[in-house]
C-alpha positions in Angstrom: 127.5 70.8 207.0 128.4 71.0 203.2 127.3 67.4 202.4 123.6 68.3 204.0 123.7 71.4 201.9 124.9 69.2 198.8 121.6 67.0 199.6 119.4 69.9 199.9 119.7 70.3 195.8 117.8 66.6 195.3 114.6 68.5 196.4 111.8 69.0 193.5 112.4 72.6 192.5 108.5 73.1 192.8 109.1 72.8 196.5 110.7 76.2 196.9 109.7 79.2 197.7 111.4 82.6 196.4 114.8 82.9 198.5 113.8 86.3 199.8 116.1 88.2 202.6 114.3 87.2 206.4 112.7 90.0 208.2 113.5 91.4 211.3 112.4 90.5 214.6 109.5 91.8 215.7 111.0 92.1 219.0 114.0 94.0 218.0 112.5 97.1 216.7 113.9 98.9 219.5 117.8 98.0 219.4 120.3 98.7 216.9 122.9 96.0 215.9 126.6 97.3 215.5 128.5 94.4 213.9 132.0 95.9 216.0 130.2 95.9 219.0 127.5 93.1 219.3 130.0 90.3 218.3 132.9 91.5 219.8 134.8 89.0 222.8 133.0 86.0 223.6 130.1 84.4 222.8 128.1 81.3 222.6 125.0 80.5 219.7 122.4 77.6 219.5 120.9 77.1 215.9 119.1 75.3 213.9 120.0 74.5 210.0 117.1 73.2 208.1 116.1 72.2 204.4 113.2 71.7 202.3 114.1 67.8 201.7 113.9 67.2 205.7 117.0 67.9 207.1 117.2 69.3 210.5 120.1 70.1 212.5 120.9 71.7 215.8 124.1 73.1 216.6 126.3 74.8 219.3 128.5 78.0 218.1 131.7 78.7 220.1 132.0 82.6 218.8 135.3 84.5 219.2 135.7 88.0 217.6 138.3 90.7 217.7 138.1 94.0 216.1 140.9 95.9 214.9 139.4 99.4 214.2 139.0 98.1 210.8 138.2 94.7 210.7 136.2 92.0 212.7 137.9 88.9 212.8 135.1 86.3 213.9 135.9 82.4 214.3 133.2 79.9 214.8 133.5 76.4 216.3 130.7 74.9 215.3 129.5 71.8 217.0 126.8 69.8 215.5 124.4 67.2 217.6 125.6 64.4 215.4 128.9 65.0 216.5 130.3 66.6 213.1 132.8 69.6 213.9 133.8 72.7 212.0 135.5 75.9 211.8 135.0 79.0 209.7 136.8 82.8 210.2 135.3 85.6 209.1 136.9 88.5 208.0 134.5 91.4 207.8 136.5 94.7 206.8 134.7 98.3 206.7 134.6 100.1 203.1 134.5 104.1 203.0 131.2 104.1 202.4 130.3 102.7 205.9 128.8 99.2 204.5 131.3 96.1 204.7 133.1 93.5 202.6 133.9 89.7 204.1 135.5 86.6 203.4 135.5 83.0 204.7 136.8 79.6 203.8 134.0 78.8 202.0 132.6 82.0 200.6 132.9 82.7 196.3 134.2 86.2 195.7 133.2 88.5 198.8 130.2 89.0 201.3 129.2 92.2 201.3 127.3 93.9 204.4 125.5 96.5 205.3 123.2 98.3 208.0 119.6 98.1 207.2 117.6 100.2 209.8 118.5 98.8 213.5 119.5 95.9 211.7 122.9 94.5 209.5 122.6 92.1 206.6 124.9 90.2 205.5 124.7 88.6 201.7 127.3 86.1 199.9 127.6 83.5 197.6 128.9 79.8 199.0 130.1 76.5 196.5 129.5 73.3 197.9 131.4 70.3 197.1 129.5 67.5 195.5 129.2 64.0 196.7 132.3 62.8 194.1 134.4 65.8 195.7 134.4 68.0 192.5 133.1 71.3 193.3 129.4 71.4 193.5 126.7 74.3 193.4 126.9 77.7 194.3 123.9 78.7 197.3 123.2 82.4 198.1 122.8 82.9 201.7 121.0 85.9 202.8 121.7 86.9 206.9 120.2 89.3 208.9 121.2 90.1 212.7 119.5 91.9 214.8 120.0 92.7 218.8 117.2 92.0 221.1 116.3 94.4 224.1 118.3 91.8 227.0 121.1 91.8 224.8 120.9 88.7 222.5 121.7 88.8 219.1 119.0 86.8 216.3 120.9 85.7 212.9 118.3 84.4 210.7 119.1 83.3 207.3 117.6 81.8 204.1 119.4 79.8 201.3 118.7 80.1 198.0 119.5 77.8 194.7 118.7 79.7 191.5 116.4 81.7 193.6 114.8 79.4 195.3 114.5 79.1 198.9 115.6 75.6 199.9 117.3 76.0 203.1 117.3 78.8 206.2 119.2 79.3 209.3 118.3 80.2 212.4 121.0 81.3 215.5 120.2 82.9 218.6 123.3 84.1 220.6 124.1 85.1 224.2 127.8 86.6 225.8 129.5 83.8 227.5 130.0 84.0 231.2 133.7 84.6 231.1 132.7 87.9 229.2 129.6 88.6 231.0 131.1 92.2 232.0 130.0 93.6 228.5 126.5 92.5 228.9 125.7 91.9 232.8 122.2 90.5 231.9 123.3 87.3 229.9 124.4 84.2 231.3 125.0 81.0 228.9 127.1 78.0 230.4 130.5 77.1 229.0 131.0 74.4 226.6 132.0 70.9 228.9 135.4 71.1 227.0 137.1 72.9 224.5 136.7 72.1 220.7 139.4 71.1 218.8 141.4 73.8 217.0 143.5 71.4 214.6 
């Protein structure tokens, strides 16, 4: 993934468009997203990651999350149709204030989180290495997840360079079938074999 972000910064900057948070679903108006619930046990995401200079990739998410009382621990397989594999933890810990602060691998300084209506956004900084290996630039991701009425979560997402939208992120995710007892309506199939955890 980080060498097609890397690539995304060749782009003309007139190409962009401001790197504004994505709106809600339409369609989700009438569920509430709870970040301890919704993503909680088992679950499976198809996405697409796209840029401004072209690129265009789909990819499989193998979602596992715990929560704590405190903390949701979230680790994503990610599997990409060109056969590239990844994994990234989140660590997404509660503040008294009710909003939330997060790390990952590849995240500068922390994510921070918060509910926004029926919805939770999720805003953080990520550094890319560059093509020579030194570190590279620092995109802005905006995220927001929201809960359909079958059960399915949407997490859209927009990239931004020196705020510029040059990238965005779209992931649609359904409970897998050995967890299907927290949400009876949603049925995804299993992945053919495991991914690597190395």
């Amino acid at each position: 993934m980080h060498r097609h972000l890397a690539a995304i910064l060749l782009a003309p900057l007139g190409l962009g468009a401001c790197a504004t948070a994505p709106a809600p679903p339409p369609e989700a108006a009438s569920e509430r997203f709870v970040l301890e619930r919704d993503l909680v046990g088992h679950t499976i995401g198809r996405g697409r990651f796209s840029t401004i200079t072209g690129v265009d990739r789909g990819f499989t998410a193998y979602l596992e999350g715990t929560w704590d009382g405190t903390t949701l621990t979230l680790v994503e397989d990610f599997a990409f149709d060109d056969g590239e594999k990844d994994r990234k933890t989140w660590r997404l810990t509660r503040t008294p204030t009710g909003d939330f602060q997060g790390t990952r691998e590849d995240v500068v300084g922390l994510a921070r989180g918060f509910t926004d209506g029926g919805v939770f956004r999720l805003e953080y900084a990520m550094r890319v290495p560059g093509e020579d290996g030194k570190p590279g630039p620092k995109l802005r991701f905006r995220d927001v997840l929201a809960k359909l009425p079958d059960g399915r979560v949407i997490n859209n997402a927009t990239v931004g360079w020196w705020g510029l939208k040059v990238g965005q992120v779209s992931l649609e995710i359904a409970r897998a079938v050995d967890d299907v007892s927290r949400s009876p309506t949603l049925s995804v199939p299993q992945p053919a074999r495991a991914l690597s955890r190395g």
